[in-house]
N, C-alpha and C positions, 0 to 999 in steps of 0.2 A: 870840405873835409875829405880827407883819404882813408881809403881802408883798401885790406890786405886780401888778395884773390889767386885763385889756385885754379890754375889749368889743367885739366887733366886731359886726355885722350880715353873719347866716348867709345864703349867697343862697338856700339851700331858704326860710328864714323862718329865724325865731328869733334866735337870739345864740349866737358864740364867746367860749369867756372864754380866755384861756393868762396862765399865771403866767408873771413876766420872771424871779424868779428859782428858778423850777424849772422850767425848759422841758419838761421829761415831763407836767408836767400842764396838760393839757387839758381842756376839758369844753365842754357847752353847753346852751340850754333855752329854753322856748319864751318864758319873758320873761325879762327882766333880774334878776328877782330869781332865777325858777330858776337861770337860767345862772349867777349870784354863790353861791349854795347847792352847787350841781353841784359849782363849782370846789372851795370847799371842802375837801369831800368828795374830790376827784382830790388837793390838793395833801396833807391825811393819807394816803392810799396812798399817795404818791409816799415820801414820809417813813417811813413806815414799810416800804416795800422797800427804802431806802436805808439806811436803819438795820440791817435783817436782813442785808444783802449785805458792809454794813460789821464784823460780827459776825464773817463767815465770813472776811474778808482779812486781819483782824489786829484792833489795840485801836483803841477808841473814844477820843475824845479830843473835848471841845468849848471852842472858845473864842469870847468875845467881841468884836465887830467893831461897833467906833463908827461910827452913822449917819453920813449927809453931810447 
């Protein structure tokens, strides 16, 4: 699956990446490709706490949502 990431330029240095559509994930790094790796990495945690949470409130259910 793909999703949509935004680079920004960190004012310490480096690079912010946030996914647009997981906004809990965050990340960043000292270049663009860390920062792009990082995110990665945040957006499977994110998915994967949202999955466990989703476990405990009741059933799982996934459907398909046609791009634009």
């Amino acid at each position: 699956m793909q999703y949509t990431v935004v680079l920004t330029d960190a004012e310490e240095g480096g690079y912010t990446a946030h996914c647009l559509e997981l906004p809990a994930a965050i990340s960043e790094g000292d270049t663009r490709e860390e920062a792009l790796e990082n995110i990665k990495e945040a957006i499977q945690l994110v998915l994967e706490v949202t999955e466990e949470q989703a476990r405990v409130l009741g059933e799982i259910t996934k459907v398909d949502v046609a791009s634009v």
